[in-house]
RORO-891437 format. One record per residue: x, y, z of N, C-alpha, C in turn. Coordinates in Angstrom, 2 decimals. Layout:
RORO-891437
n.east	n.north	n.up	ca.east	ca.north	ca.up	c.east	c.north	c.up
X	Y	Z	X	Y	Z	X	Y	Z
...
end
This chain:
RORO-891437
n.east	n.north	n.up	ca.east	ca.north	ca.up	c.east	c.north	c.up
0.84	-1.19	0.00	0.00	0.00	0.00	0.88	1.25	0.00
0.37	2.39	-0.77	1.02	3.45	-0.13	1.22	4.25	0.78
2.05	4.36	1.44	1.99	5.17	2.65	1.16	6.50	2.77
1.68	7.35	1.38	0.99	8.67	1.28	-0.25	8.71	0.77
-0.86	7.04	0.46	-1.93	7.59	0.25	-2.61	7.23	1.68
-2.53	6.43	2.14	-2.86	5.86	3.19	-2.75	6.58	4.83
-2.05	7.79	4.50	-1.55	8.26	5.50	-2.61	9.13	6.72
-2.22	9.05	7.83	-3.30	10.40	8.91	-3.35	11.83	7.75
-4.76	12.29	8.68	-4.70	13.54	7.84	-5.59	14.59	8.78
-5.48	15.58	8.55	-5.72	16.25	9.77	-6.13	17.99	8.99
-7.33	18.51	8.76	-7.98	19.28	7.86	-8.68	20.71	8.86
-8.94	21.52	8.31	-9.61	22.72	8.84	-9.18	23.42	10.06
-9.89	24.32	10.38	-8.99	24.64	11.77	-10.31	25.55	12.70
-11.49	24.76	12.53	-12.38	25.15	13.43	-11.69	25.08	15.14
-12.39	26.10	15.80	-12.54	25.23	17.29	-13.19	24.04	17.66
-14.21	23.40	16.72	-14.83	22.81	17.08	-14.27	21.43	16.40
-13.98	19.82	17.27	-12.76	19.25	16.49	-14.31	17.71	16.60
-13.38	17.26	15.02	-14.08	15.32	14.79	-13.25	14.53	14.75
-12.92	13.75	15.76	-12.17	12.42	15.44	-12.82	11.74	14.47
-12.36	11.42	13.43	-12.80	10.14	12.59	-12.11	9.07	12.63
-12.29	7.96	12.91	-12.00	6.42	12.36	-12.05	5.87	11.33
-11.41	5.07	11.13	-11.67	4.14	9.71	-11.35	2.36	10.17
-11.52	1.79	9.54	-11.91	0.48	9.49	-10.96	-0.45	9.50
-11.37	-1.95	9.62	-10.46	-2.64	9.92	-9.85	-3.07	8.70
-8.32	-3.11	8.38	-7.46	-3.15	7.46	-7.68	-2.13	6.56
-8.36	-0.89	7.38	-8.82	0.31	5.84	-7.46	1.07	6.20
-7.62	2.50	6.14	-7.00	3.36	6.07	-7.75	4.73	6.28
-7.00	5.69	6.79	-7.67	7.24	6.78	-8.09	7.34	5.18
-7.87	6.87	3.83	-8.18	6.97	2.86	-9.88	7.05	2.87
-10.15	5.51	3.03	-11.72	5.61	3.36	-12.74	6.35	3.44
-12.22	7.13	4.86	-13.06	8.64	5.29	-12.36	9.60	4.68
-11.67	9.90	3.93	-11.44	11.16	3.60	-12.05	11.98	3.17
-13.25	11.71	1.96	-14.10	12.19	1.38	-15.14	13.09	3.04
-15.54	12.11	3.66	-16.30	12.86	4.84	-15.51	13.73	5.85
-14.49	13.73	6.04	-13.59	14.53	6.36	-13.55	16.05	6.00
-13.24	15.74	4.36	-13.13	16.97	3.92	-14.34	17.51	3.48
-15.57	17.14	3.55	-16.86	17.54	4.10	-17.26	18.63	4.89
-16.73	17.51	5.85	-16.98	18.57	7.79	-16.08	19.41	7.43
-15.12	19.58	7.01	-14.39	20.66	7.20	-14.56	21.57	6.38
-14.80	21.44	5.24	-15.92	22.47	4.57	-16.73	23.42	5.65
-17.34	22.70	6.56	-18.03	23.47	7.29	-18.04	23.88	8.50
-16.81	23.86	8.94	-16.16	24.53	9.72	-15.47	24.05	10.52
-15.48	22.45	10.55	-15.22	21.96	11.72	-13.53	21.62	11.62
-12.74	20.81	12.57	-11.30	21.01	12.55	-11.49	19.28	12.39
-11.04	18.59	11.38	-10.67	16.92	11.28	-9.38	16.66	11.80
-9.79	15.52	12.24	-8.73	14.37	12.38	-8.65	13.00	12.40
-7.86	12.43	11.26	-7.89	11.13	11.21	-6.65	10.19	11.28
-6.42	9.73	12.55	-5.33	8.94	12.85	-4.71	7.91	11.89
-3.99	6.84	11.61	-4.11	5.74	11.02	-3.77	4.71	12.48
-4.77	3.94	12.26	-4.57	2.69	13.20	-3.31	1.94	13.19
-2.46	1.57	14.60	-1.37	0.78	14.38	-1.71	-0.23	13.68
-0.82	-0.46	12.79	-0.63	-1.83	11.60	-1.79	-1.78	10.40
-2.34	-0.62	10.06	-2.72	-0.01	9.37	-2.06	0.38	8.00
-2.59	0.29	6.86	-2.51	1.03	5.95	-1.22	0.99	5.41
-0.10	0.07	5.83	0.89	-0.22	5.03	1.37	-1.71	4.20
1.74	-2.47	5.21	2.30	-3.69	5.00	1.61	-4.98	5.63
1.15	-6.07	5.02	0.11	-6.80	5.88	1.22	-7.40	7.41
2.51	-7.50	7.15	3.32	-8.15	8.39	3.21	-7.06	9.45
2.63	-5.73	9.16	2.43	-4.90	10.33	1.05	-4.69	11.02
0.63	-5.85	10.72	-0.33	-6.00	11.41	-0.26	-7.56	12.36
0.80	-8.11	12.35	1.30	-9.17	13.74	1.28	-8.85	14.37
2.06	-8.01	14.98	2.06	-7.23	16.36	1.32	-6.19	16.70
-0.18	-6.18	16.49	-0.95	-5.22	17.22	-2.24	-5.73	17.83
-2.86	-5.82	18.54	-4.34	-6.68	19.00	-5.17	-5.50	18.97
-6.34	-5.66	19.68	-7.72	-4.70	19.35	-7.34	-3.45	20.52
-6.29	-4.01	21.53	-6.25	-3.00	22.60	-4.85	-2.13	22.10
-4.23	-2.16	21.14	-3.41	-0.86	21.00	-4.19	-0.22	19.87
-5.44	-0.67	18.84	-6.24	0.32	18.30	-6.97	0.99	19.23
-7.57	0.54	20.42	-7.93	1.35	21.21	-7.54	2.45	22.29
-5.99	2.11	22.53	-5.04	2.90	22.67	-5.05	4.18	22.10
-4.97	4.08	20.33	-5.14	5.05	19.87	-5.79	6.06	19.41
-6.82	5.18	19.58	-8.06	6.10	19.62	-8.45	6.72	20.93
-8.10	6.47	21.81	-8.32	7.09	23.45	-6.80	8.18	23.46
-6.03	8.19	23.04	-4.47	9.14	23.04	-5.21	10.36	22.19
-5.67	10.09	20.84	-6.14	10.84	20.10	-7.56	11.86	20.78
-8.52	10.90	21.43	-9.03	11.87	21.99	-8.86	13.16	22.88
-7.96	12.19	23.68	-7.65	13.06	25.01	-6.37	14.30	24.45
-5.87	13.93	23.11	-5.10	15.46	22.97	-6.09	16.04	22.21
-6.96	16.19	21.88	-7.70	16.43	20.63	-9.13	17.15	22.30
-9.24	16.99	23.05	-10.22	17.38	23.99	-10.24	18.14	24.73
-10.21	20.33	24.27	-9.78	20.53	25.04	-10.90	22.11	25.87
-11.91	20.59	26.49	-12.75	21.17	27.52	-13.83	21.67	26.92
-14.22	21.49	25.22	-15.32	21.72	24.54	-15.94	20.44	24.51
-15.44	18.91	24.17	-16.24	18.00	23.80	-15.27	18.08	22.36
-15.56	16.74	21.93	-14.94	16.63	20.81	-16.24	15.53	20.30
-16.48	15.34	18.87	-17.31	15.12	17.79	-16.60	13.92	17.35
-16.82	12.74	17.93	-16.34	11.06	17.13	-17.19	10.42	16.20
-16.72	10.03	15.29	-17.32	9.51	13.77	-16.18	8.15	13.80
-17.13	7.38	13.26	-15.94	6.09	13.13	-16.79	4.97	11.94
-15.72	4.65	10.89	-16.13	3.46	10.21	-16.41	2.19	10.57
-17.03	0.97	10.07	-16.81	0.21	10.84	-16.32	-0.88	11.79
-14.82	-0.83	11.96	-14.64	-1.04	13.11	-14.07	-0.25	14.24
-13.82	1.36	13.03	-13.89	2.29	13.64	-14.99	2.92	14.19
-15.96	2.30	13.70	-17.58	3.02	14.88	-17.36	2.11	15.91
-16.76	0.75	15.86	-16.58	0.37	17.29	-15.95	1.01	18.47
-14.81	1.15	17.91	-14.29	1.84	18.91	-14.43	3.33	19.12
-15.19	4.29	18.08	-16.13	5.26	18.54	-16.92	5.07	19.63
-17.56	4.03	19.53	-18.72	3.80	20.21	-17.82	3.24	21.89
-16.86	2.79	22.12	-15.63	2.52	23.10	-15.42	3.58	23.62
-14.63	4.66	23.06	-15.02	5.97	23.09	-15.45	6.73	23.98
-17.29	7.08	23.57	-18.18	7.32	23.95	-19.02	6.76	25.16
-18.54	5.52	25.22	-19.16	5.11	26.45	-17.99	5.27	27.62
-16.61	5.04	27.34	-15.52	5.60	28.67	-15.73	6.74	28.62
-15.86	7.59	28.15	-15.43	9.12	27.86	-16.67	9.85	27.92
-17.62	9.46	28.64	-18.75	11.04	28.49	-18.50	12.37	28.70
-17.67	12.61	29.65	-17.23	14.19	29.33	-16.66	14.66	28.46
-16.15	13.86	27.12	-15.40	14.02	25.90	-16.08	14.15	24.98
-17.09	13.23	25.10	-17.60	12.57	23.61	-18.69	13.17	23.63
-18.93	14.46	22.54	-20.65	15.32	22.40	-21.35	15.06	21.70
-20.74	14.22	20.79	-22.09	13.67	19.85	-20.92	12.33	19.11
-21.74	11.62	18.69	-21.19	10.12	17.95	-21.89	9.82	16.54
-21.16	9.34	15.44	-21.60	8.95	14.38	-21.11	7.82	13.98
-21.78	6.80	13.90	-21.73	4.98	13.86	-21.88	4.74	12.38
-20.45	4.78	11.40	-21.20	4.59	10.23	-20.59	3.32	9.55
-21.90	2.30	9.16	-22.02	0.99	8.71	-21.03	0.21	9.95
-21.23	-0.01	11.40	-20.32	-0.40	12.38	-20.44	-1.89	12.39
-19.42	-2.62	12.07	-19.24	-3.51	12.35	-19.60	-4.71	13.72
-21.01	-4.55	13.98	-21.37	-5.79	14.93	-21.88	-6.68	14.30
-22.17	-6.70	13.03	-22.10	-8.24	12.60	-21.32	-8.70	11.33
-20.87	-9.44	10.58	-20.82	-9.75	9.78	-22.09	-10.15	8.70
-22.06	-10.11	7.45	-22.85	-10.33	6.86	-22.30	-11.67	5.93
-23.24	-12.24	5.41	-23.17	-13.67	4.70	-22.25	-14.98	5.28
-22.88	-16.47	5.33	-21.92	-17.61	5.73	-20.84	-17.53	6.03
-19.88	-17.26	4.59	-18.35	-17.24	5.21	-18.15	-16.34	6.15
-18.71	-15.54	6.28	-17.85	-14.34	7.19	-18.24	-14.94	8.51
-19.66	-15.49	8.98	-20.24	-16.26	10.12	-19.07	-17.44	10.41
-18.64	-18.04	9.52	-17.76	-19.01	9.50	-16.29	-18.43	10.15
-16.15	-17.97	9.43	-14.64	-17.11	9.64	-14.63	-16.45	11.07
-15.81	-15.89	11.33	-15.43	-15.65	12.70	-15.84	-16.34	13.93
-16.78	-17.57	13.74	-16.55	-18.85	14.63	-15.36	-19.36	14.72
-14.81	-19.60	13.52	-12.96	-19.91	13.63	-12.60	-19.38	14.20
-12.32	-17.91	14.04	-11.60	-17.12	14.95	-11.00	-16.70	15.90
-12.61	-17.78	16.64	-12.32	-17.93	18.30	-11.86	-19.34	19.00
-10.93	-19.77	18.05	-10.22	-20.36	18.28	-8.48	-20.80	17.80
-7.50	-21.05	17.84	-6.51	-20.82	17.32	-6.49	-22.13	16.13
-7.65	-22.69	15.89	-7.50	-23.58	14.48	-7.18	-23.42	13.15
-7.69	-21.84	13.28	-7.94	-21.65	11.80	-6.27	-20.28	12.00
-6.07	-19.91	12.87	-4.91	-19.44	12.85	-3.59	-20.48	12.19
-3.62	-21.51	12.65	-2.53	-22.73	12.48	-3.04	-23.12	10.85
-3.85	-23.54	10.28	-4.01	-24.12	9.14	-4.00	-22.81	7.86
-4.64	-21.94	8.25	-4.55	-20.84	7.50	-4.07	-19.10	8.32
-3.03	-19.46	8.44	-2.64	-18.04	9.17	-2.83	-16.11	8.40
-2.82	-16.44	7.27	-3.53	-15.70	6.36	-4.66	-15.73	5.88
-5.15	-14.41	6.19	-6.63	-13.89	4.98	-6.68	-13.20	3.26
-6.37	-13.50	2.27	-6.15	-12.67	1.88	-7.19	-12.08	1.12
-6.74	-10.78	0.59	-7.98	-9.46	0.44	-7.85	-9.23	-1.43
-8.48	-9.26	-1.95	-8.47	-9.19	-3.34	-9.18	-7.55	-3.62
-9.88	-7.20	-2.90	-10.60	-6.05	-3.14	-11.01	-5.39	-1.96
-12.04	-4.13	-1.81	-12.60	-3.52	-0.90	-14.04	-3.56	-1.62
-15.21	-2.99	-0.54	-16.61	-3.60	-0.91	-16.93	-2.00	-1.12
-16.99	-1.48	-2.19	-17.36	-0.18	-3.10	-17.87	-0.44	-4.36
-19.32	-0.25	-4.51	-19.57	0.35	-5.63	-19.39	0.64	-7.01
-18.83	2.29	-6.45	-18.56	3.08	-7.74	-17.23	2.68	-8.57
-17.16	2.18	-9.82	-15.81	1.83	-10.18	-14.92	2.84	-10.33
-15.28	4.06	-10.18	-13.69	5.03	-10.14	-13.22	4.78	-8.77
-14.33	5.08	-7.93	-13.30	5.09	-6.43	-12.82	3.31	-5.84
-13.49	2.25	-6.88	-13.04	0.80	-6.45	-11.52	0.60	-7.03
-11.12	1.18	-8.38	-10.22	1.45	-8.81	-8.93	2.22	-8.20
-8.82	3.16	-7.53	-8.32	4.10	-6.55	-8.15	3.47	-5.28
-8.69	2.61	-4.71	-8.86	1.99	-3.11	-7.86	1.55	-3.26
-7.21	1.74	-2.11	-5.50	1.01	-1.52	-6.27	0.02	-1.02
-5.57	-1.05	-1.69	-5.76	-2.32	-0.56	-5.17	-3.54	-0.27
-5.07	-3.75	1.08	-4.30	-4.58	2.17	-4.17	-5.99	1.69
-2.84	-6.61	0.45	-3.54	-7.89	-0.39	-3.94	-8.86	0.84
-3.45	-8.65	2.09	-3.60	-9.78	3.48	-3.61	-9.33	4.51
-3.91	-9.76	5.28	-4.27	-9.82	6.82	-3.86	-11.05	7.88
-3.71	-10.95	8.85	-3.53	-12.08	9.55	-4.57	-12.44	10.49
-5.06	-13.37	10.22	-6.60	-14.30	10.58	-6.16	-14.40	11.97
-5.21	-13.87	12.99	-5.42	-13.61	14.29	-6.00	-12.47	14.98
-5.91	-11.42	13.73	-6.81	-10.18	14.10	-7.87	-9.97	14.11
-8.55	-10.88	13.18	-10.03	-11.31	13.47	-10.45	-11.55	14.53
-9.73	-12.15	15.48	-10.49	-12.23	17.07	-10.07	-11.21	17.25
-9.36	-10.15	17.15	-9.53	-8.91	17.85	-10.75	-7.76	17.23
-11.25	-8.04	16.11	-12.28	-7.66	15.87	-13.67	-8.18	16.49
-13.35	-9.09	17.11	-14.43	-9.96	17.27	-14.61	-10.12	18.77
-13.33	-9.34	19.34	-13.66	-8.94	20.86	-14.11	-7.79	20.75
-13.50	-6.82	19.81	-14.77	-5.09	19.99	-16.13	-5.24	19.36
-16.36	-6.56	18.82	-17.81	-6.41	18.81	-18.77	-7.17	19.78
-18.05	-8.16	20.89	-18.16	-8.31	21.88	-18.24	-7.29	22.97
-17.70	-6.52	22.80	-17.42	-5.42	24.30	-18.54	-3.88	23.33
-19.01	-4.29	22.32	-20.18	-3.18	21.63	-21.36	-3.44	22.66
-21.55	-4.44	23.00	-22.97	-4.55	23.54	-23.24	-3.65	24.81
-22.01	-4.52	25.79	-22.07	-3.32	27.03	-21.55	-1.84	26.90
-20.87	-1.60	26.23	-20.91	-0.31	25.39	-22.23	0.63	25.56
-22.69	-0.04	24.31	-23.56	0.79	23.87	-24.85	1.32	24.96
-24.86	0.98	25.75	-25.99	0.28	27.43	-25.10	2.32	27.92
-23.91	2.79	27.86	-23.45	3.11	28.12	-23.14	5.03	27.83
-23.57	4.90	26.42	-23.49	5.69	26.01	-24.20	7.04	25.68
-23.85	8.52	26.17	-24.97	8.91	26.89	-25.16	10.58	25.85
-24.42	10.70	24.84	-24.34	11.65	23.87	-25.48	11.26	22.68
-25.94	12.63	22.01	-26.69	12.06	20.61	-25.93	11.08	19.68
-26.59	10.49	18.87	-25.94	9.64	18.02	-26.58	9.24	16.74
-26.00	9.06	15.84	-26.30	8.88	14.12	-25.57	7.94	13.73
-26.62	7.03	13.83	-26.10	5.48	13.16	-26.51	5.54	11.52
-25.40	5.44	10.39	-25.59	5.20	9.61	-25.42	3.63	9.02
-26.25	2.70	8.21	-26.36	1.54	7.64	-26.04	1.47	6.06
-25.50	0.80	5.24	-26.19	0.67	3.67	-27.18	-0.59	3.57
-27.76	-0.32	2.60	-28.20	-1.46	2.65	-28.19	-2.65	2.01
-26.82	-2.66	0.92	-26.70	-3.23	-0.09	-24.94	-3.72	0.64
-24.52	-3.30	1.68	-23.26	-3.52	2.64	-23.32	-5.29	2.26
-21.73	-5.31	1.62	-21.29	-7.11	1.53	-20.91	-7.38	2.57
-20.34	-6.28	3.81	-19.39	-7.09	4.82	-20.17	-6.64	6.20
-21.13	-5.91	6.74	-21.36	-6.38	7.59	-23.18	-6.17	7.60
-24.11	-6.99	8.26	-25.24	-6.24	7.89	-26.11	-5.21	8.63
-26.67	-4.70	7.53	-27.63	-3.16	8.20	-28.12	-3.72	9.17
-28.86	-4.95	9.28	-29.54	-5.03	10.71	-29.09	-4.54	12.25
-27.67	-5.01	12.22	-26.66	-5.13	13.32	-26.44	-3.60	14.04
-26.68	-2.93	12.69	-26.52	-1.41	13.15	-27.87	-1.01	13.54
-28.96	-1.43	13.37	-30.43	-0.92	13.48	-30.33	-1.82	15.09
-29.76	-2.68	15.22	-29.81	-3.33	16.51	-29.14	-2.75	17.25
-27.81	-2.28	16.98	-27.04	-1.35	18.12	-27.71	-0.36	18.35
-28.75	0.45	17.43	-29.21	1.79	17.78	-30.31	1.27	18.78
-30.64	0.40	18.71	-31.87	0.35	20.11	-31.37	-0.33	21.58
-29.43	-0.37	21.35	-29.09	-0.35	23.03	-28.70	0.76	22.98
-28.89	1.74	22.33	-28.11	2.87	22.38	-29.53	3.73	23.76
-29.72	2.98	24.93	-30.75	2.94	26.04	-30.29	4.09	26.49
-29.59	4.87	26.55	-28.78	6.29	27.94	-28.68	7.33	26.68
-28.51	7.25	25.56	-28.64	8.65	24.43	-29.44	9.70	24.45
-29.55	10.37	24.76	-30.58	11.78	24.41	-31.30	11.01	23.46
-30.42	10.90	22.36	-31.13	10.97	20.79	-30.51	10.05	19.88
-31.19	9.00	19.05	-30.80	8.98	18.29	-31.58	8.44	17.23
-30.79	8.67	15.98	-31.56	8.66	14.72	-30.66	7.66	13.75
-31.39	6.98	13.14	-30.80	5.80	12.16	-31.15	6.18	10.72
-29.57	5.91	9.77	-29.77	6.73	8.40	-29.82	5.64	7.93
-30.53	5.38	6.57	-30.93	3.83	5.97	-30.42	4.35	4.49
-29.22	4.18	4.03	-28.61	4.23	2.47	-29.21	3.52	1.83
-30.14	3.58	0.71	-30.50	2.39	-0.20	-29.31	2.02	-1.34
-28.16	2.94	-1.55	-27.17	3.15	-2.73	-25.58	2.42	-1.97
-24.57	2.30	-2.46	-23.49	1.93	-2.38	-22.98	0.69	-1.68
-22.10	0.61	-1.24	-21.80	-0.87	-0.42	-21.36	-0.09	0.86
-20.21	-1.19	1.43	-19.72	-1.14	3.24	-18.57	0.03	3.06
-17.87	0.63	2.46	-17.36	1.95	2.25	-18.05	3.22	2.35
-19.05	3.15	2.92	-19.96	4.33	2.68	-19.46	5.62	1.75
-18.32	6.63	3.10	-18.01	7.40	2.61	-17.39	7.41	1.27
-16.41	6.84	0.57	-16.31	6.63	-0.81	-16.90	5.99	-1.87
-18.07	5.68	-1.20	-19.05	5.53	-2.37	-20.08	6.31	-2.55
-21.40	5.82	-3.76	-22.19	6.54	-4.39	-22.73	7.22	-3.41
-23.60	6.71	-2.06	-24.23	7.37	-1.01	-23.16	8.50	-0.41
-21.70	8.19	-0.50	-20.67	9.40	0.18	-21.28	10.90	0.07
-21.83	11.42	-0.65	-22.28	12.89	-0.35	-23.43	12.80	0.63
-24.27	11.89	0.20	-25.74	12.15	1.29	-24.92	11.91	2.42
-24.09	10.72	2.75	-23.36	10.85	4.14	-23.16	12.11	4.80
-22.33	12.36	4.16	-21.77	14.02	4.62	-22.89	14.91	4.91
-23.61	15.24	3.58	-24.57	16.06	4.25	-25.51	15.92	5.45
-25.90	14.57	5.81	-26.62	14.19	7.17	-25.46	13.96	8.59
-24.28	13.75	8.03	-23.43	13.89	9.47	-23.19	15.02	9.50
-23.11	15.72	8.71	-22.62	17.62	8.52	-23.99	18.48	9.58
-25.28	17.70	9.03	-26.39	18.72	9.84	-26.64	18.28	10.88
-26.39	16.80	11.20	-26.52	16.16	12.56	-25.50	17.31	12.90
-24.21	17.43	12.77	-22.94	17.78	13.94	-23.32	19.28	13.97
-23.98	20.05	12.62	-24.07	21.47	13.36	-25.35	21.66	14.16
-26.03	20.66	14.39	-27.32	20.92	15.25	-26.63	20.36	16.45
-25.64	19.87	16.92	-24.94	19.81	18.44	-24.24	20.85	18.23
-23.42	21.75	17.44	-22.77	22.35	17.24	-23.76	24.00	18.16
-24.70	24.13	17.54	-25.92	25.16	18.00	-25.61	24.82	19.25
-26.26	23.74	20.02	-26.65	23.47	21.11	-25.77	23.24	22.47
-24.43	24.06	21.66	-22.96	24.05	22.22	-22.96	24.85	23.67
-23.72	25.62	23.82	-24.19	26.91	24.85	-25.20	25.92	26.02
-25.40	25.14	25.71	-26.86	24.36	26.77	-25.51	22.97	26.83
-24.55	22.31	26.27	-23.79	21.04	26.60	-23.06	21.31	27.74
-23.36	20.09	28.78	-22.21	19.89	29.23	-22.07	18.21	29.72
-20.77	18.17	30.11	-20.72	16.47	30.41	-21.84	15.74	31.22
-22.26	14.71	30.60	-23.51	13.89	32.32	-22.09	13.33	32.84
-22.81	13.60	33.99	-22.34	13.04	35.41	-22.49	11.29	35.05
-21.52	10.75	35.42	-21.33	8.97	35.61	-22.73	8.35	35.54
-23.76	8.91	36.65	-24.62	8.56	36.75	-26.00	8.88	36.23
-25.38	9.62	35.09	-26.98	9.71	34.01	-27.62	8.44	33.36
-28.25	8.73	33.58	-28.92	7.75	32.75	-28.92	6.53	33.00
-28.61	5.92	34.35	-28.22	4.83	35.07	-29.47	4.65	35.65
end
């Protein structure tokens, strides 16, 4: 992969700041398009790249689900300073958005869950991650490998950096943050905008229509239903309607910036 294309990126220079995420074996590439969106409209981006991310598949041996979450909790806490900060995450970056948001209520002012990875969609993938949870399918097949990304539009399927492999031990680390989504989400006490596609090869819309109804402690939340593109959202065909509905979700918390402040531990409990 390329580094520069693949690389963090970090846009606008509002006061008002969005962590974005991106996905498992994606890259800040992914979200970029929604990125440079929000920042269109005022807001200040930032998009990390996940350790073992976005370069070489052997750099992804040495990382488990808890140094992506590492980095996404480092990133908040410099990125947080005493306004609330605005988390958006792909999906297995809406997981750990949603990780996030439930440690972090005095941080986290609003959340955007887009196409989040709590389930897989179709047999093999059901398959693949029953394996997972066990070291069988590590030993016989220690590699996954990746032929493509699940987009759509053929200019931007053409353009997608992508990871030719993976190592089928990181799958259980995906498969513990969608384990630790449930009590999560029980948890989480900011508005929130779950986006789905509905035509998604890799994980399905249901899973996200299911997380939005533990989303039990939220003010608010609202579920976006894409009928257009695949599990890339933002770089595909639906990528503008994205933007524009996370853009008016975030400036309607953005308004309501004068009435926010952190709940106490015990909201919503």
């Amino acid at each position: 992969m390329d580094p520069e294309k693949t690389a963090p990126f970090e846009l606008g220079r509002g006061e008002d700041v969005c962590l974005l995420l991106h996905g498992f074996t994606g890259s800040p590439w992914d979200v970029r398009p929604l990125g440079e969106a929000l920042a269109a409209r005022g807001l200040r981006v930032v998009a990390p790249r996940l350790p073992g991310h976005g370069t070489t598949p052997q750099a992804l041996l040495h990382v488990t689900w808890r140094d992506w979450q590492a980095a996404a909790e480092r990133a908040l806490h410099a990125l947080n300073r005493g306004r609330g900060v605005f988390v958006a995450g792909l999906s297995m970056g809406a997981l750990l958005a949603l990780g996030l948001a439930a440690r972090n209520p005095e941080a986290v002012r609003a959340l955007t869950l887009v196409a989040p990875a709590v389930r897989f969609r179709g047999p093999r993938m059901f398959l693949i991650r029953q394996l997972a949870r066990t070291p069988v399918l590590e030993w016989t097949h220690p590699w996954v490998a990746k032929t493509g990304t699940d987009i759509s539009d053929p200019e931007a399927l053409a353009e997608a950096p992508v990871l030719p492999a993976f190592p089928v031990a990181r799958l259980r680390d995906l498969c513990t943050l969608q384990t630790l989504a449930i009590p999560d989400a029980a948890r989480v006490r900011c508005p929130t905008l779950v986006a789905v596609a509905e035509q998604d090869h890799v994980v399905d819309p249901e899973g996200g229509r299911w997380l939005a109804r533990r989303l039990t402690s939220a003010p608010s939340v609202r579920v976006l239903s894409l009928r257009q593109g695949f599990h890339v959202i933002p770089r595909d065909t639906a990528g503008p309607l994205l933007a524009v509905e996370v853009g008016d979700f975030l400036t309607q918390q953005q308004q309501h910036a004068c009435y926010w402040e952190a709940p106490s531990p015990a909201a919503g409990a």
